[in-house]
MARNUNU-576365 format. One record per residue (C-alpha): z, y, x. Coordinates in steps of 0.02 Angstrom, whole numbers, padded with zeros to 5 digits, always signed. Layout:
REM MARNUNU-576365
ZYX...
REM end
This chain:
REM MARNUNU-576365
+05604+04192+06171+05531+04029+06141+05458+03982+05967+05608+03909+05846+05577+03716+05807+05625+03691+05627+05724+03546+05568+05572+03443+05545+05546+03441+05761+05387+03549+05743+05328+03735+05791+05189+03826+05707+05088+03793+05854+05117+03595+05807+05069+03624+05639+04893+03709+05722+04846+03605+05832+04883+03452+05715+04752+03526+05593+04624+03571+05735+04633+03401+05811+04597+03328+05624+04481+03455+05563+04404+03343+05425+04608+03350+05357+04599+03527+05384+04549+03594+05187+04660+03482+05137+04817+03490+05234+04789+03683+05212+04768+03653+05017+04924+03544+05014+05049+03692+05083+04967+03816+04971+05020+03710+04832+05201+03696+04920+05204+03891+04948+05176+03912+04787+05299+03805+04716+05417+03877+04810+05393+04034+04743+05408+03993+04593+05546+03892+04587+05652+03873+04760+05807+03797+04720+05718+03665+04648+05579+03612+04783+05577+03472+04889+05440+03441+05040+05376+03260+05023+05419+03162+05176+05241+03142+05237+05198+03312+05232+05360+03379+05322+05254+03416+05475+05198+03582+05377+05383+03639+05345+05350+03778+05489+05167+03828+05423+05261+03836+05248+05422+03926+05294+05301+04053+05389+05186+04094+05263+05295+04044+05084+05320+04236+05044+05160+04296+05147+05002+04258+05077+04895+04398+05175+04980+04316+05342+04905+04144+05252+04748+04209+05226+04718+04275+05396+04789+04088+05469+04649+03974+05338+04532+04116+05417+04584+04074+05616+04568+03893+05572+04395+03896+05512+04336+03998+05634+04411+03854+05762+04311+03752+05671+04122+03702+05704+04028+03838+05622+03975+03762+05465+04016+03580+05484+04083+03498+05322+04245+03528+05384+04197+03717+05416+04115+03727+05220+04286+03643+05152+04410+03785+05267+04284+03908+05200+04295+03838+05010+04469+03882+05026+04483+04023+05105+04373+04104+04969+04501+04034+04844+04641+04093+04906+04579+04259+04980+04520+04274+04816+04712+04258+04730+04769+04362+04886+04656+04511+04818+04711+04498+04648+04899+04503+04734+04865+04664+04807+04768+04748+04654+04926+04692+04537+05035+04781+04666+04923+04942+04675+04910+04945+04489+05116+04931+04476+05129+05062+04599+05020+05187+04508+05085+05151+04328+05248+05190+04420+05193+05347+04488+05125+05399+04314+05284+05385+04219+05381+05467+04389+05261+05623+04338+05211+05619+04145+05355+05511+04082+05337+05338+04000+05188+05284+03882+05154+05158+03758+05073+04975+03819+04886+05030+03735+04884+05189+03837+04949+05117+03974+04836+04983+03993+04691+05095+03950+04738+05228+04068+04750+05087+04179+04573+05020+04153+04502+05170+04169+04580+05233+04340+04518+05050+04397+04329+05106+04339+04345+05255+04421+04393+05174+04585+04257+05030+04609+04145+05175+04558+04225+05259+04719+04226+05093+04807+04043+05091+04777+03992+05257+04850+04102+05239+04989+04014+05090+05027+03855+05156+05002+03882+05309+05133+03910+05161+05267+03762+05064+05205+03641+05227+05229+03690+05251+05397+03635+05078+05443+03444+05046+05480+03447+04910+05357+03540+04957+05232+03666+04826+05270+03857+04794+05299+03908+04648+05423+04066+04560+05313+04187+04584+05457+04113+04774+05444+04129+04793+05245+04305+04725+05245+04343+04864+05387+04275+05010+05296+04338+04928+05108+04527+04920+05210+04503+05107+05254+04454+05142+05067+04592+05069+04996+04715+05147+05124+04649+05329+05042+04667+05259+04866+04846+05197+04910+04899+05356+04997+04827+05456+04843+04968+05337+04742+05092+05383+04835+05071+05577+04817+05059+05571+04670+04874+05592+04650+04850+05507+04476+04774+05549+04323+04867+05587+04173+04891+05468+04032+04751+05468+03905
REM end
């Protein structure tokens, strides 16, 4: 099945090999349909694409409600990039940024999922506990995170972790911390 073309005439591939051919545009062209994604979200009915960026519309209608997905496209552009060229540093810059925001996404999400799993089990709290009881189980996992990390760390003969590597063993991690969630393996409230 071949790759729908979107009212605007182009496919993601388009949209990708637009911002590879102009890699000095590439931060910013990148930058420019985060800020439409997000817009989006936040209020659809009342977006409209400027004209001179409708060449994005398929990178946009793609990624709009998938930010990991967007993430893991800023991260295949840079690496397409010259390794660290200006252009490189900028896709970089931004894929810090917004990996950054895509992490806070996901911890939100984790911490809504165990707060609901709480009051499944011990019934519904006030706000104070809940955000203390909430704080705390967060300590108690990037304590976690840390030893985890540390077991991988000691078997290396450096004591190092590759970043590709970290992110591998921190994705395992959070897959046990997410399964504990869901069977009900939370604390009590405070």
């Amino acid at each position: 099945m071949a790759a729908r073309k979107p009212e605007c005439g182009y496919t993601i591939s388009d949209v990708t090999d637009l911002i590879l051919k102009n890699p000095a545009l590439a931060a910013s062209w990148l930058r420019q349909a985060d800020g439409y994604m997000q817009s989006i979200n936040q209020n659809p009915t009342t977006f409209i694409l400027p004209r001179e960026h409708v060449f994005l519309t398929p990178l946009i209608e793609v990624y709009a409600h998938n930010l990991e997905g967007f993430v893991q496209y800023i991260l295949g552009v840079r690496d397409s990039i010259e390794h660290k060229s200006e252009a490189w540093e900028r896709v970089q810059a931004l894929y810090r940024k917004i990996m950054g925001r895509y992490v806070q996404q996901v911890r939100r999400e984790r911490a809504d999922r165990a707060i609901a799993k709480a009051e499944e089990l011990y019934g519904h709290t006030n706000f104070h506990t809940r955000l203390q009881w909430m704080a705390n189980l967060e300590h108690a996992w990037a304590q976690r995170r840390l030893e985890y990390l540390a077991v991988y760390r000691d078997k290396t003969e450096n004591g190092r972790l590759g970043v590709e590597e970290q992110a591998e063993i921190l994705s395992v991690f959070w897959e046990i911390i997410d399964t504990e969630i869901y069977n009900g393996e939370v604390p009590p409230w405070n």
